[in-house]
Residue frames relative to the residue before (quaternion, step in Angstrom):
aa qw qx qy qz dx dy dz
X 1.0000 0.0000 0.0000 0.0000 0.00 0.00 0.00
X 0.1884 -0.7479 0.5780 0.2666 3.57 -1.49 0.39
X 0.7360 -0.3334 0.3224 0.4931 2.63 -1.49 -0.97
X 0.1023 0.9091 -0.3941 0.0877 3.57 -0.64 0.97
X 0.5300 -0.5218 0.4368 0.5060 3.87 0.19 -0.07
X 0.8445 0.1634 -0.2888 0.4203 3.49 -1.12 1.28
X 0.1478 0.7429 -0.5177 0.3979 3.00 1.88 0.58
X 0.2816 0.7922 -0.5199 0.1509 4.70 -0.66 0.44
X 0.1110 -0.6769 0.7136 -0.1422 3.46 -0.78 1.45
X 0.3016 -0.6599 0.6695 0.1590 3.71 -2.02 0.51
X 0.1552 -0.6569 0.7268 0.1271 3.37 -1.56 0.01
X 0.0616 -0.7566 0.6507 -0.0195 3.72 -0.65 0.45
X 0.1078 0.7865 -0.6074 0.0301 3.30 -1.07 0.63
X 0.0879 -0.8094 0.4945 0.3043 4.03 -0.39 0.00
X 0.6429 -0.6794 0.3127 0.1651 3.26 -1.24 0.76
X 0.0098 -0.7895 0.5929 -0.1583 3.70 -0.07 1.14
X 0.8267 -0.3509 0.2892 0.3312 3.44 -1.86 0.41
X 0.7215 0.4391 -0.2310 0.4830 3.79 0.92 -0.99
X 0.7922 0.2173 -0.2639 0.5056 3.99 0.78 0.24
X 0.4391 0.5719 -0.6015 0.3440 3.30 1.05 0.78
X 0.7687 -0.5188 0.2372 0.2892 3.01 -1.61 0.01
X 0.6449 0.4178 -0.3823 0.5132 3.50 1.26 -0.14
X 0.7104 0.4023 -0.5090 0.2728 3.19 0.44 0.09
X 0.5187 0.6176 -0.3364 0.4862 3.67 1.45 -0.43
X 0.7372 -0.5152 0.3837 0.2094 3.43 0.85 -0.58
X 0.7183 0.5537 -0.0521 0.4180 3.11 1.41 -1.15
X 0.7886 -0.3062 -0.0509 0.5308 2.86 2.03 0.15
X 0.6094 -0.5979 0.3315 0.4015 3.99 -0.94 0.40
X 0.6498 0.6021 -0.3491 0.3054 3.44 0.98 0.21
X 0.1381 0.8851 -0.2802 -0.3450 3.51 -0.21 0.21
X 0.0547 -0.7726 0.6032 -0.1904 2.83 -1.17 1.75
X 0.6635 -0.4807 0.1112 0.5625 3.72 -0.91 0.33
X 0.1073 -0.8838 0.1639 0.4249 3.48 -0.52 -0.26
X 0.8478 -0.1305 0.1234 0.4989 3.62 -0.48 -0.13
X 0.7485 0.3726 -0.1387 0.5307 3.21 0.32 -2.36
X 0.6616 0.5007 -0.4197 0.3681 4.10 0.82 -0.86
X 0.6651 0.4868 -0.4229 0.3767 3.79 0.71 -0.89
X 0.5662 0.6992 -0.2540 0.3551 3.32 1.18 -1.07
X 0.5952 0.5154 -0.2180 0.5768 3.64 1.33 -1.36
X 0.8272 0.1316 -0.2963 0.4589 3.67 0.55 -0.75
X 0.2643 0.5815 -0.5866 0.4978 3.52 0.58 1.09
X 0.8285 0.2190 -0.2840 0.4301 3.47 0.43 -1.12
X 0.4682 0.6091 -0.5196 0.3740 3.40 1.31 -0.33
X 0.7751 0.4085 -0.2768 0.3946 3.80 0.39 -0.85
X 0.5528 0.5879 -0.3298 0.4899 3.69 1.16 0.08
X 0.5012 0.6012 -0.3418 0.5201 3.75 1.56 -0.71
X 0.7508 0.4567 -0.2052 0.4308 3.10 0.84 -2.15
X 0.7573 0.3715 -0.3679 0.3913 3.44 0.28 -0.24
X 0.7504 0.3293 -0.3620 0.4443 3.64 0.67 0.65
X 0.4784 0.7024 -0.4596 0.2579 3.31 1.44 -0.67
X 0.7430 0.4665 -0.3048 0.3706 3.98 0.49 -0.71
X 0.4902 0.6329 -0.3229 0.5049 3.42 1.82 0.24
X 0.8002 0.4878 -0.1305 0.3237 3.34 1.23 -0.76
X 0.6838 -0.5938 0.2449 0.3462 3.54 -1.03 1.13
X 0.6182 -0.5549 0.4028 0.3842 3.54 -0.80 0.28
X 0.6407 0.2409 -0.1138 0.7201 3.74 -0.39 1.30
X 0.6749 0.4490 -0.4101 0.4180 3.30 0.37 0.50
X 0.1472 0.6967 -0.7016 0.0243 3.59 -1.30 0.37
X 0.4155 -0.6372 0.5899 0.2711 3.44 -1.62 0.01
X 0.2240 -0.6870 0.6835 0.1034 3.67 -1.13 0.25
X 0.2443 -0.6019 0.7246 0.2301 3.73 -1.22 0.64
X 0.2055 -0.5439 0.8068 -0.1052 2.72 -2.09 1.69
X 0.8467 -0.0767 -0.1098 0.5149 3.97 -0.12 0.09
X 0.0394 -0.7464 0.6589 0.0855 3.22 -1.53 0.64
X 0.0310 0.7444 -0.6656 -0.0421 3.94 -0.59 0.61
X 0.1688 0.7081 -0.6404 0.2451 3.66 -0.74 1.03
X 0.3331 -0.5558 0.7573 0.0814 3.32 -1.87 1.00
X 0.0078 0.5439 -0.8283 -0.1344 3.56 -1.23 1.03
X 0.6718 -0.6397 0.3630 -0.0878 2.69 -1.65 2.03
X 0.7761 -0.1138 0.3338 0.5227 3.03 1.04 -2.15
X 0.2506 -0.6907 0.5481 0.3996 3.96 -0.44 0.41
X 0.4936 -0.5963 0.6329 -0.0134 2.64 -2.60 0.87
X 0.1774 -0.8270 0.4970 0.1937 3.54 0.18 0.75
X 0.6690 -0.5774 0.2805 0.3748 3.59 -1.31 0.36
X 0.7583 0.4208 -0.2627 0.4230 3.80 -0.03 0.62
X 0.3929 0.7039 -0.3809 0.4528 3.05 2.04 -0.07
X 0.2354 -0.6901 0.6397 0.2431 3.52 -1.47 0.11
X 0.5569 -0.6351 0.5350 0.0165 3.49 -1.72 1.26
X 0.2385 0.8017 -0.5471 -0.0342 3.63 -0.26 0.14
X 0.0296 0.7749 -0.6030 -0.1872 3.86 0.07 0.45
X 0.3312 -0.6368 0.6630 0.2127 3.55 -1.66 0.42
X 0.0621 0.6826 -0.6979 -0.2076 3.75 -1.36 -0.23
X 0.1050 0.6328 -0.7223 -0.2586 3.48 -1.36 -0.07
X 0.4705 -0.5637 0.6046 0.3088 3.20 -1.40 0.51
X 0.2263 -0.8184 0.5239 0.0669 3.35 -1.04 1.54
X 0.9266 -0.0016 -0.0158 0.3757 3.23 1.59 -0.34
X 0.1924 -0.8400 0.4392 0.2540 3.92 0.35 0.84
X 0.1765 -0.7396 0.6478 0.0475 3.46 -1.64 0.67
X 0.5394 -0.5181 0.3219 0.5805 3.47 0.82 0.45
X 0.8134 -0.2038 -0.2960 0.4574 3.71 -0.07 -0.23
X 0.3136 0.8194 -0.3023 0.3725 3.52 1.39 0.15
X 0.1158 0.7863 -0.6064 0.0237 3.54 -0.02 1.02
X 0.1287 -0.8613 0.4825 0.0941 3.75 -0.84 0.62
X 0.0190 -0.9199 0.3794 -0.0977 3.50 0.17 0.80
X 0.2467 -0.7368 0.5565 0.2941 3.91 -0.82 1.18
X 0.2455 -0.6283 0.7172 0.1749 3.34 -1.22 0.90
X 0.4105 0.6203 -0.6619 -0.0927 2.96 -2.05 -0.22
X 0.1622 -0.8522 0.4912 0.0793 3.26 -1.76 0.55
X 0.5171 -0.7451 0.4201 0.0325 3.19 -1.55 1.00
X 0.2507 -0.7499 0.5789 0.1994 3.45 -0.63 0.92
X 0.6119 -0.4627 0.3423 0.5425 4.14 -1.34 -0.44
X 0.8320 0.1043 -0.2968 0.4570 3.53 0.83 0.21
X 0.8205 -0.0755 -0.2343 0.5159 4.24 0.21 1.14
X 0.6086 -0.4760 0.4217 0.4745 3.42 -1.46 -0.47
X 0.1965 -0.7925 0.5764 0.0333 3.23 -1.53 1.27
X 0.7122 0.2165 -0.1919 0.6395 3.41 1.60 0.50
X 0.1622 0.7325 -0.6610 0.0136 3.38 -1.69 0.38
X 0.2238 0.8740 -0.3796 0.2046 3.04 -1.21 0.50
X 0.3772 -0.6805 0.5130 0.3627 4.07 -0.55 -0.33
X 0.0712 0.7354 -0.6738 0.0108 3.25 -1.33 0.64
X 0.2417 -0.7631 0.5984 -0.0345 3.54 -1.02 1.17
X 0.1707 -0.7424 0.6297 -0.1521 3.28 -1.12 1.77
X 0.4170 -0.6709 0.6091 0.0700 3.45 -1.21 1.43
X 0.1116 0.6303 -0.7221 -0.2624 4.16 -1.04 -0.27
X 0.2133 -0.7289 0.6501 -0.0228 2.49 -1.74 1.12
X 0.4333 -0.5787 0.5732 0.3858 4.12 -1.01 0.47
X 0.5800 -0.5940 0.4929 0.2605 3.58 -0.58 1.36
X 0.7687 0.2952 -0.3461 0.4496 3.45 -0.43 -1.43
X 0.8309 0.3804 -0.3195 0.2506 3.82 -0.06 -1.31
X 0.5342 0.4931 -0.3972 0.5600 3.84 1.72 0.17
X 0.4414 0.5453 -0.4405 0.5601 4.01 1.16 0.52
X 0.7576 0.4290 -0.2618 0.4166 3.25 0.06 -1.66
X 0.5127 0.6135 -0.3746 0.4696 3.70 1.26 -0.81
X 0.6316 0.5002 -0.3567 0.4729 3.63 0.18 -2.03
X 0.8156 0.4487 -0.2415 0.2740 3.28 -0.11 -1.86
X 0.5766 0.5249 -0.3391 0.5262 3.64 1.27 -0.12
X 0.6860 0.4270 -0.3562 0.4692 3.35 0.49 0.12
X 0.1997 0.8261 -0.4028 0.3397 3.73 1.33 0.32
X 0.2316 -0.7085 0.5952 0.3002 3.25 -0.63 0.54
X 0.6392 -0.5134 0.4558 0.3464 3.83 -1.47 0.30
């Protein structure tokens, strides 16, 4: 199999003191936060192509457009979904969204690049300061 539309993997995480939102920053509350659901959105968009992909490959997120829905309280569990809705040669596009133990607290689009590992390093690593 390739890469194809309906291509979908999960990520679950449960919510605790170190990804809410005051401690990340993102705010004084402490509830899931923002930047963390987002990460396992993309965590579960990687997972669902990574075993499709050439050797030396990986993907990198380049856009994310999402609505967090609802708060998550600490002790809850996270599950984000992605399916990939659409390939562009390197352009993967993909609906995310995620779920607390009792509805959905996120939705949205999120867009992934593949990239040849070593020659998107050698890139990063150029851009070093001296």
């Amino acid at each position: 199999m390739s890469l194809a539309p309906g291509l979908t993997a999960t990520a679950e995480t449960v919510v605790t003191p170190e990804n809410c939102a005051r401690a990340v920053g993102s705010g004084a509350v402490d509830v899931f936060a923002t930047p963390m659901m987002i990460a396992l959105m993309e965590e579960a968009a990687a997972r669902a192509v990574e075993p499709f992909l050439g050797e030396g490959e990986t993907t990198v997120g380049t856009r994310v457009d999402v609505e967090h829905l609802a708060a998550t309280p600490p002790g809850m569990k996270v599950r984000a979904t992605a399916v990939l809705e659409r390939v562009d040669g390197r352009r993967l596009l993909f609906r995310v969204e995620a779920f607390d133990d009792r509805e959905r607290v996120g939705s949205g689009t999120h867009e992934r690049v593949i990239v040849r590992m070593e020659r998107f390093l050698q890139r990063a690593g150029e851009k070093r300061l001296p």
